[in-house]
PDB file of N, CA, C and O in Angstrom, chain B, residues numbered from 101:
ATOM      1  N   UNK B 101      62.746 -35.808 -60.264  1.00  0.00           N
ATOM      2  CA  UNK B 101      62.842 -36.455 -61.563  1.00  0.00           C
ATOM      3  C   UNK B 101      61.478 -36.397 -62.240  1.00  0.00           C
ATOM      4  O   UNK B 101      60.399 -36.518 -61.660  1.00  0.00           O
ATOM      5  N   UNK B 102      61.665 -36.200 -63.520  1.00  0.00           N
ATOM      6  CA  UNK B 102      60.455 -35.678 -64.401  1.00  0.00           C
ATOM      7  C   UNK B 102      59.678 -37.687 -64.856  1.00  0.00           C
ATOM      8  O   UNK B 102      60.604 -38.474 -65.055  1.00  0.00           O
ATOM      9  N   UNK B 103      58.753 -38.105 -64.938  1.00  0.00           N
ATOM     10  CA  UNK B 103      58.566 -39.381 -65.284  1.00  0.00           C
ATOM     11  C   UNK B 103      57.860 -39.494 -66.396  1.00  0.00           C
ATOM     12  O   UNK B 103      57.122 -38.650 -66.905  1.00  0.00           O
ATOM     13  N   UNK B 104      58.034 -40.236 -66.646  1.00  0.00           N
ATOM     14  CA  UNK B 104      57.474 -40.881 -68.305  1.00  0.00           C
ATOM     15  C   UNK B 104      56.558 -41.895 -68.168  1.00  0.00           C
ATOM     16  O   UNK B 104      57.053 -42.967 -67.819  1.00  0.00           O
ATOM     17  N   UNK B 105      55.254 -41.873 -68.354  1.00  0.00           N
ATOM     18  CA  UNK B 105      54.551 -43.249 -68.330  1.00  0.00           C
ATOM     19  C   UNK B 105      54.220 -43.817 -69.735  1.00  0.00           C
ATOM     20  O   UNK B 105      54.265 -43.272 -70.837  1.00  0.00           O
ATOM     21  N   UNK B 106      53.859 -45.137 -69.349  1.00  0.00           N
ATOM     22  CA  UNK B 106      53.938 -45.818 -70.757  1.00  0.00           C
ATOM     23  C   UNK B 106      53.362 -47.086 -70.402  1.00  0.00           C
ATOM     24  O   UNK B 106      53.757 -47.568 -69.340  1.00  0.00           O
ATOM     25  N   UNK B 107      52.150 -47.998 -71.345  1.00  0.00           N
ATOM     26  CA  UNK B 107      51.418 -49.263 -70.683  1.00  0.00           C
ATOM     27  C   UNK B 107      52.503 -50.083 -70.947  1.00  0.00           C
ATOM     28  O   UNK B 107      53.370 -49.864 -71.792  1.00  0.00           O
ATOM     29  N   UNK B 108      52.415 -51.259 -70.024  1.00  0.00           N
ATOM     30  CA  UNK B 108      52.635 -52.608 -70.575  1.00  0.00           C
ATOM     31  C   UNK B 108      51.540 -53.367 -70.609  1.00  0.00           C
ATOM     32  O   UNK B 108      50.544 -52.682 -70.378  1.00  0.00           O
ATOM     33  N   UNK B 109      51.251 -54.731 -70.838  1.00  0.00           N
ATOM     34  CA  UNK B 109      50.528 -55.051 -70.951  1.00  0.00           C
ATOM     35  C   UNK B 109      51.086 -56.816 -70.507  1.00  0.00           C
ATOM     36  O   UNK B 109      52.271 -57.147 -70.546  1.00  0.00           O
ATOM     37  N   UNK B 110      50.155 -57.587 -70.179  1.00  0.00           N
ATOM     38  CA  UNK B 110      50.684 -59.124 -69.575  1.00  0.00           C
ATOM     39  C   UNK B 110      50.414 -59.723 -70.642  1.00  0.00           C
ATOM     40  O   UNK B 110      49.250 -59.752 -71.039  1.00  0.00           O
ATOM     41  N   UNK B 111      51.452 -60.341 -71.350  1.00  0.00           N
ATOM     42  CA  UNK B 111      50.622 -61.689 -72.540  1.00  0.00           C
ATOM     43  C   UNK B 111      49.920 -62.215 -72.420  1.00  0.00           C
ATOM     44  O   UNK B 111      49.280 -62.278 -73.470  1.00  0.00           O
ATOM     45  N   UNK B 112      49.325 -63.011 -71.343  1.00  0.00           N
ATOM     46  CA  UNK B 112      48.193 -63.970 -70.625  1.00  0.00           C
ATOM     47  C   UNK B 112      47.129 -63.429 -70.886  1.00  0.00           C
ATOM     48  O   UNK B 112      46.288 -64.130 -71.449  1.00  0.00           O
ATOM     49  N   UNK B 113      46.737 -61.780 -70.523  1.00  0.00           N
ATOM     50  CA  UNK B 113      45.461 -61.665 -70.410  1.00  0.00           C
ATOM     51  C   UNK B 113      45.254 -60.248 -70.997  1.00  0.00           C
ATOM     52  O   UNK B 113      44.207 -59.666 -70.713  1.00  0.00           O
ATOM     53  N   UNK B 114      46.103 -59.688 -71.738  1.00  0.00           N
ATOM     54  CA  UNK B 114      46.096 -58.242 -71.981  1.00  0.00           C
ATOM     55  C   UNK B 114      45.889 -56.924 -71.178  1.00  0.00           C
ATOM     56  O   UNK B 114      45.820 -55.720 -71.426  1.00  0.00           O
ATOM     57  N   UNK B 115      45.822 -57.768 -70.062  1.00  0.00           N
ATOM     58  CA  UNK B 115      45.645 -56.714 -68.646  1.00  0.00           C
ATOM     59  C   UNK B 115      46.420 -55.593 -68.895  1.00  0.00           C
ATOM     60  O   UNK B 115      47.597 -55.933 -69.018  1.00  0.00           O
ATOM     61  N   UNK B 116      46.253 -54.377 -69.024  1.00  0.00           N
ATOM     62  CA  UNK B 116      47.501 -53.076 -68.648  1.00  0.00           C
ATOM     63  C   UNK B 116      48.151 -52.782 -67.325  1.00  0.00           C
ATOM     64  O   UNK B 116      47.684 -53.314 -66.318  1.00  0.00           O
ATOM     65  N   UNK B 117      49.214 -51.960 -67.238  1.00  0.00           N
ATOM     66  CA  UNK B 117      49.722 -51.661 -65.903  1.00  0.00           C
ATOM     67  C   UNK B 117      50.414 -50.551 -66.105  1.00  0.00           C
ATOM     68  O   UNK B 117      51.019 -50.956 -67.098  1.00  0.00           O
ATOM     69  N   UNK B 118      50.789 -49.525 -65.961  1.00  0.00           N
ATOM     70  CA  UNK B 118      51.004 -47.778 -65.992  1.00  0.00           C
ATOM     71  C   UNK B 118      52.707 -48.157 -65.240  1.00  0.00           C
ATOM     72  O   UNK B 118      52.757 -48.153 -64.010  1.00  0.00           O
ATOM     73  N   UNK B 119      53.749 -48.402 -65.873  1.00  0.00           N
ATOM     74  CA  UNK B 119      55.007 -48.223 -65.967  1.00  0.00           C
ATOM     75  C   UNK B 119      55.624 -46.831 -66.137  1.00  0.00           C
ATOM     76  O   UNK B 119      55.009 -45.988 -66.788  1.00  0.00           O
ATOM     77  N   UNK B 120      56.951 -46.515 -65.517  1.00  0.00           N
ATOM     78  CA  UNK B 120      57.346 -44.962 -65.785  1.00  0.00           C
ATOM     79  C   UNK B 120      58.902 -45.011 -66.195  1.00  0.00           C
ATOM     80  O   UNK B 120      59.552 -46.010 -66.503  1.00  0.00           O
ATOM     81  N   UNK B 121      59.289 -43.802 -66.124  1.00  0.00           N
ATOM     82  CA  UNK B 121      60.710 -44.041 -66.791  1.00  0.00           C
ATOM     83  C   UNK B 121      60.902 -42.803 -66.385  1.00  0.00           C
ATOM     84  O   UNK B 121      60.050 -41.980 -66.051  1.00  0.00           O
ATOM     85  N   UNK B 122      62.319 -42.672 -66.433  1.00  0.00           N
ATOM     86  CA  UNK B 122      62.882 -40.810 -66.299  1.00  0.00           C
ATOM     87  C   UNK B 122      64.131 -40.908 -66.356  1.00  0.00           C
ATOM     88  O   UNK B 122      64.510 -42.019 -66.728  1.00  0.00           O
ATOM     89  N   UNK B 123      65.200 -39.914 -66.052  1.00  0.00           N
ATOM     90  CA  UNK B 123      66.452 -39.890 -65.888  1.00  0.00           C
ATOM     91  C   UNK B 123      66.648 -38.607 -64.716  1.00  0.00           C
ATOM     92  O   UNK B 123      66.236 -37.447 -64.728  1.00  0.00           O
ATOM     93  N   UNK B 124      67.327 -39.245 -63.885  1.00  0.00           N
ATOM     94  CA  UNK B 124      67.929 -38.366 -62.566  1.00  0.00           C
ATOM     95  C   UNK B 124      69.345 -38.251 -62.804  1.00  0.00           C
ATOM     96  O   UNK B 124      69.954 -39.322 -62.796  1.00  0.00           O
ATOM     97  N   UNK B 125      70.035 -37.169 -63.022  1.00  0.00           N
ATOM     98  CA  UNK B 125      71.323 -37.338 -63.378  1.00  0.00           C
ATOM     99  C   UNK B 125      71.962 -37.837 -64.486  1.00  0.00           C
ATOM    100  O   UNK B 125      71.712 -37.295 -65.563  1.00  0.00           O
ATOM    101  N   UNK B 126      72.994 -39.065 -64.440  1.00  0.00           N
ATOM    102  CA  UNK B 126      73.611 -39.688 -65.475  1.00  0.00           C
ATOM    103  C   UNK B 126      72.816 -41.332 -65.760  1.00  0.00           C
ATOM    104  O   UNK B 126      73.132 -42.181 -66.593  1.00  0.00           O
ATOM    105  N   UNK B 127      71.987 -41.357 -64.994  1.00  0.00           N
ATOM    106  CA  UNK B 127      71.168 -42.797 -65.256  1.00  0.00           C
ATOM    107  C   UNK B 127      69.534 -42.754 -65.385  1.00  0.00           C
ATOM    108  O   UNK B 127      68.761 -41.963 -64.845  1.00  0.00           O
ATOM    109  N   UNK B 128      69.220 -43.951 -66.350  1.00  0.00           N
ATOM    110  CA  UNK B 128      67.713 -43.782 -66.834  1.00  0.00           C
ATOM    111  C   UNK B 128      67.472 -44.975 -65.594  1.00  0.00           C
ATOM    112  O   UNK B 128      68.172 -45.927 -65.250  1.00  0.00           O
ATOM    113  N   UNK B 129      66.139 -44.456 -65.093  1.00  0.00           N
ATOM    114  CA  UNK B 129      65.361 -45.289 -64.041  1.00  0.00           C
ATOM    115  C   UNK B 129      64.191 -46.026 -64.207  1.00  0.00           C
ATOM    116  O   UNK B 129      63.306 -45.253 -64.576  1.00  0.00           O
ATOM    117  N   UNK B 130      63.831 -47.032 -64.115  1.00  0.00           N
ATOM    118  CA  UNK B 130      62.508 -47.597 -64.761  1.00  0.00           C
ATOM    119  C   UNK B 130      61.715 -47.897 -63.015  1.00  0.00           C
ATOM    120  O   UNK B 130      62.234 -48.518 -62.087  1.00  0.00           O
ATOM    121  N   UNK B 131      60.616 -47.353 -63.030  1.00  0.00           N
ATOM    122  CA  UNK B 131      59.627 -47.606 -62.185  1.00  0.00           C
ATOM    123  C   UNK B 131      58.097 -48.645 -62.754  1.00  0.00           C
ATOM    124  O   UNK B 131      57.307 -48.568 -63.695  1.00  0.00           O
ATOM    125  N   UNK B 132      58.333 -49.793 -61.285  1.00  0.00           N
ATOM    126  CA  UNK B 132      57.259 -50.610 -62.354  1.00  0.00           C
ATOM    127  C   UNK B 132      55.964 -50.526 -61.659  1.00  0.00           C
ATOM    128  O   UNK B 132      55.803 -49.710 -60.752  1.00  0.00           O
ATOM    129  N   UNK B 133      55.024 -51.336 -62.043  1.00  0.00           N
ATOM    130  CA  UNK B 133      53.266 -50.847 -61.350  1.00  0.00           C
ATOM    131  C   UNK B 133      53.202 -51.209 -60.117  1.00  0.00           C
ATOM    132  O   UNK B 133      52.162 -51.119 -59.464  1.00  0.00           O
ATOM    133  N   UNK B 134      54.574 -51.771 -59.540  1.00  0.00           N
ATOM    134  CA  UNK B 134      54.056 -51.664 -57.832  1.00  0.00           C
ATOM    135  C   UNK B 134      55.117 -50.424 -57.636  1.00  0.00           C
ATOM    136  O   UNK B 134      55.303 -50.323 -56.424  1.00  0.00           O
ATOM    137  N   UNK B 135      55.652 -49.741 -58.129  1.00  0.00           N
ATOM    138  CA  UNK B 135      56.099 -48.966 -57.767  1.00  0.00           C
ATOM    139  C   UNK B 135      57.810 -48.807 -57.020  1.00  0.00           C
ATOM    140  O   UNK B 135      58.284 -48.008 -56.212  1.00  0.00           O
ATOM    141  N   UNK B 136      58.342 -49.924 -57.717  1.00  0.00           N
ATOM    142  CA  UNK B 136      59.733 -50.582 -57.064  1.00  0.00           C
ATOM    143  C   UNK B 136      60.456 -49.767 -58.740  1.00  0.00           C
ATOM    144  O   UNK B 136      60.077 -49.872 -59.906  1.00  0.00           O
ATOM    145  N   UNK B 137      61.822 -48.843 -57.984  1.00  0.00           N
ATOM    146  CA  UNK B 137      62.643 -48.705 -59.567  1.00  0.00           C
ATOM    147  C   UNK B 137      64.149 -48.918 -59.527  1.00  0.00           C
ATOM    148  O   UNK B 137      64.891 -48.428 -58.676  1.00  0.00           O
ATOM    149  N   UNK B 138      64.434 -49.514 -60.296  1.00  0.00           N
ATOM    150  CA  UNK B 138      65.495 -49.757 -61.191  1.00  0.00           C
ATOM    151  C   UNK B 138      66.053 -49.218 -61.790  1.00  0.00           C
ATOM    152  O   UNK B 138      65.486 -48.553 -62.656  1.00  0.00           O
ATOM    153  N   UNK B 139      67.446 -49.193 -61.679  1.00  0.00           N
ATOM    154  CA  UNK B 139      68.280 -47.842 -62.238  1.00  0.00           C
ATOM    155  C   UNK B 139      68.511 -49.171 -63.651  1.00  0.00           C
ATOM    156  O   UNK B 139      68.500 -50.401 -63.711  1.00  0.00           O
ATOM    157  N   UNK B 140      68.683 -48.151 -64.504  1.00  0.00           N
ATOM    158  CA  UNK B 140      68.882 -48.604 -65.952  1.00  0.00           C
ATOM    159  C   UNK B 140      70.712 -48.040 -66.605  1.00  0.00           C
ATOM    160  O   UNK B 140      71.527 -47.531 -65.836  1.00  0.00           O
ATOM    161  N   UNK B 141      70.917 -48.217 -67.665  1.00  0.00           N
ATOM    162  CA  UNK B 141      72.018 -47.839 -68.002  1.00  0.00           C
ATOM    163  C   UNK B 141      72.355 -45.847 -68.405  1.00  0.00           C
ATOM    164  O   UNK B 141      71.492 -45.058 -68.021  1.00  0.00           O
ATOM    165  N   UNK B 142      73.282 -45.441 -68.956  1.00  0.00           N
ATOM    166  CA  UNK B 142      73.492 -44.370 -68.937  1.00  0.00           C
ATOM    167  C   UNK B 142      72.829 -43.796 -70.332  1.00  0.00           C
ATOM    168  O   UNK B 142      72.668 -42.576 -70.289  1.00  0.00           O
ATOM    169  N   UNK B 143      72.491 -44.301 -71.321  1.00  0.00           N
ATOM    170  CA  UNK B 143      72.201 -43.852 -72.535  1.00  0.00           C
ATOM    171  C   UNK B 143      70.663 -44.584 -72.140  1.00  0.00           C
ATOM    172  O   UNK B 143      70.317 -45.410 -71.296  1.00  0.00           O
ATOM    173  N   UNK B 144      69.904 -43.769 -73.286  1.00  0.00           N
ATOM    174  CA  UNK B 144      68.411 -44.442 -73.588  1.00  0.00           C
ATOM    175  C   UNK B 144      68.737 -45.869 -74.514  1.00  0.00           C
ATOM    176  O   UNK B 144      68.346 -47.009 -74.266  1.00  0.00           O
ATOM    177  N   UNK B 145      69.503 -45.446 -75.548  1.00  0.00           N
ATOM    178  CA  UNK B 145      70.059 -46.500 -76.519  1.00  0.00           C
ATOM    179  C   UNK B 145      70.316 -47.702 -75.608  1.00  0.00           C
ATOM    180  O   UNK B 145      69.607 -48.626 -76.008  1.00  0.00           O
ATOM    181  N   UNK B 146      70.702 -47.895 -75.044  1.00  0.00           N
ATOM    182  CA  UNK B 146      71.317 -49.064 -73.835  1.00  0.00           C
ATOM    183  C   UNK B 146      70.186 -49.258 -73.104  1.00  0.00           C
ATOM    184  O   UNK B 146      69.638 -50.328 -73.371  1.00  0.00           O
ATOM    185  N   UNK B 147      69.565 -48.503 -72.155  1.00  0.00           N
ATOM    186  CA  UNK B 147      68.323 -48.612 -71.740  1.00  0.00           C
ATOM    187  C   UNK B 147      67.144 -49.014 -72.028  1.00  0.00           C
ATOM    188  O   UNK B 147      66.331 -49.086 -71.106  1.00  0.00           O
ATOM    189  N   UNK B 148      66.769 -49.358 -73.293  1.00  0.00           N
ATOM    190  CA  UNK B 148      65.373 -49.543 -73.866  1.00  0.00           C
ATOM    191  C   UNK B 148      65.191 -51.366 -74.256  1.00  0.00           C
ATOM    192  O   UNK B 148      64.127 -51.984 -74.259  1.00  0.00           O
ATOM    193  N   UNK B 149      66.942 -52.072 -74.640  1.00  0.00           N
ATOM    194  CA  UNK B 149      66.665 -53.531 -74.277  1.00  0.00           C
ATOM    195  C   UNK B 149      66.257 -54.064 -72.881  1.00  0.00           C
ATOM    196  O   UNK B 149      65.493 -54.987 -72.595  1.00  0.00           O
ATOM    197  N   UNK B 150      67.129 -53.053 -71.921  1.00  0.00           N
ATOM    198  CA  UNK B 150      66.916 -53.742 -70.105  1.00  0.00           C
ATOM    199  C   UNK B 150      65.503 -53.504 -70.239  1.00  0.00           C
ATOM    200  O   UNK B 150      64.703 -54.438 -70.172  1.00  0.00           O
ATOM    201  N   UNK B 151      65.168 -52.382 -70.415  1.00  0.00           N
ATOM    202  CA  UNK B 151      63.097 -52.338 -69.968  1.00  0.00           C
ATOM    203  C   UNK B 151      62.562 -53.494 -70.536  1.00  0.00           C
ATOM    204  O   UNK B 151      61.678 -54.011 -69.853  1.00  0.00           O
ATOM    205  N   UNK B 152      62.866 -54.112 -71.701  1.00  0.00           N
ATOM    206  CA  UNK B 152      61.627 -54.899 -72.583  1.00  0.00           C
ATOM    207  C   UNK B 152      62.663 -56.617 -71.875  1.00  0.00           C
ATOM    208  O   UNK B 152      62.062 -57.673 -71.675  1.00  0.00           O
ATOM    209  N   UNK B 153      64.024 -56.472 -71.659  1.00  0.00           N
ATOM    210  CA  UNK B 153      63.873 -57.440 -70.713  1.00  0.00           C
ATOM    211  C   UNK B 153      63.469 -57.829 -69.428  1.00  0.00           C
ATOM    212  O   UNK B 153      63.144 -58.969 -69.097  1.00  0.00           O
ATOM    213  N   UNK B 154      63.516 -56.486 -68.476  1.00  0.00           N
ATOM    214  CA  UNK B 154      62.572 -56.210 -67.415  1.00  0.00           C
ATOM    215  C   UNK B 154      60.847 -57.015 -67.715  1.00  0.00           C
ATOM    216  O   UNK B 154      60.152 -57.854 -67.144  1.00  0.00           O
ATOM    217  N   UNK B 155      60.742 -56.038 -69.114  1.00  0.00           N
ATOM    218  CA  UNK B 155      59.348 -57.065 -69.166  1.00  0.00           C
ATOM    219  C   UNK B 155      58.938 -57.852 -68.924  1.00  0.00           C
ATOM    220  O   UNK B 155      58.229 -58.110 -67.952  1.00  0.00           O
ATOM    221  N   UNK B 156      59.491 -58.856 -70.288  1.00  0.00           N
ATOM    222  CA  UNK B 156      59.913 -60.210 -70.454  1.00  0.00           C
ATOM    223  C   UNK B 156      59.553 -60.937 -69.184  1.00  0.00           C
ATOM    224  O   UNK B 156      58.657 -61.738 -68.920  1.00  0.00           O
ATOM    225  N   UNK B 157      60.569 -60.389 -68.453  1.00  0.00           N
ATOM    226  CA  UNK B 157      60.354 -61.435 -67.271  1.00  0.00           C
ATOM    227  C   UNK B 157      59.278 -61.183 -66.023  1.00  0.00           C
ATOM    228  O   UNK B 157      59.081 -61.825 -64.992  1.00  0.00           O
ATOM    229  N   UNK B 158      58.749 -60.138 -66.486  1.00  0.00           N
ATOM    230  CA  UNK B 158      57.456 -60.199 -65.838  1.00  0.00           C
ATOM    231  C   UNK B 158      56.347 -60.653 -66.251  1.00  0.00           C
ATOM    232  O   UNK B 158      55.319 -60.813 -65.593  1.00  0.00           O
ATOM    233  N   UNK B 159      56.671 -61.032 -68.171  1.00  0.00           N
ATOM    234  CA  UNK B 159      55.536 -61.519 -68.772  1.00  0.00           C
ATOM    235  C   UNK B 159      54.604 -60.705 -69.356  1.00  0.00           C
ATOM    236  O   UNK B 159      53.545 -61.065 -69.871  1.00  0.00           O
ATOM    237  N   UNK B 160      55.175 -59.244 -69.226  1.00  0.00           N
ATOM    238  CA  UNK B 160      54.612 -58.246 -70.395  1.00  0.00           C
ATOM    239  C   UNK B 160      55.730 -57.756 -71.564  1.00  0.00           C
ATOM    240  O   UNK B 160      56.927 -57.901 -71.815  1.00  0.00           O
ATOM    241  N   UNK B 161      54.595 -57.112 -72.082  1.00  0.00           N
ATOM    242  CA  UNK B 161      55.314 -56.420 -73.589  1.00  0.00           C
ATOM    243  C   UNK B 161      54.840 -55.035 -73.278  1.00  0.00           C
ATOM    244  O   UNK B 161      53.802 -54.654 -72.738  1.00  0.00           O
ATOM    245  N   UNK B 162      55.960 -54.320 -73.801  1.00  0.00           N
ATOM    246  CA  UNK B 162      55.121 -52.606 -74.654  1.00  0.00           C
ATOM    247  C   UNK B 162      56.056 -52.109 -76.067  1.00  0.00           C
ATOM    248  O   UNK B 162      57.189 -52.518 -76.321  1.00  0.00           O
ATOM    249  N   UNK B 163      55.374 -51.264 -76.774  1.00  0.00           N
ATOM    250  CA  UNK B 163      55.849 -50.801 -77.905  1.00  0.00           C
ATOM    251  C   UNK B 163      56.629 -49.735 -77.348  1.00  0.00           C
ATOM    252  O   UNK B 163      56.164 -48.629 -77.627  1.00  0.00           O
ATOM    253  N   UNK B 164      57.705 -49.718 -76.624  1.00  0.00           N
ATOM    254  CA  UNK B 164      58.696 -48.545 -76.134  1.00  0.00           C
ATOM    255  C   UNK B 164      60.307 -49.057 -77.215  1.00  0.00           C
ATOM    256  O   UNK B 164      60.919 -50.089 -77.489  1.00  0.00           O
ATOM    257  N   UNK B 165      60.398 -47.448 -77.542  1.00  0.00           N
ATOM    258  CA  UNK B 165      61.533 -47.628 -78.552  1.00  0.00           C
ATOM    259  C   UNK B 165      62.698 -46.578 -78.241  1.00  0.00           C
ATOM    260  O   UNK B 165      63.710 -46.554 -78.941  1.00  0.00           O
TER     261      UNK B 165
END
């Protein structure tokens, strides 16, 4: 699988962290900065709220669209 990186960043402290993304097959995968991934939905369209809620609840943001 080909990967996509992209920062997030922590609200608290603006710290960065090197996040990835790709698609293997029929599903988009999100890999996070420890390196644990998550299969995402079948479209990017569908996929791009789970990442920024993925965030969320880690307490970062990124400008991914």
């Amino acid at each position: 699988m080909k990967w996509t990186r992209f920062t997030a960043k922590y609200r608290k402290d603006d710290s960065k962290h090197l996040w990835a993304f790709g698609k293997d097959g029929q599903y988009w995968t999100l890999r996070d900065h420890t390196g644990y991934e998550r299969t995402l939905e079948k479209t990017w369209a569908d996929s791009v709220p789970m990442i920024h809620l993925i965030l969320e609840n880690h307490g970062m943001f990124s400008e991914i669209s």
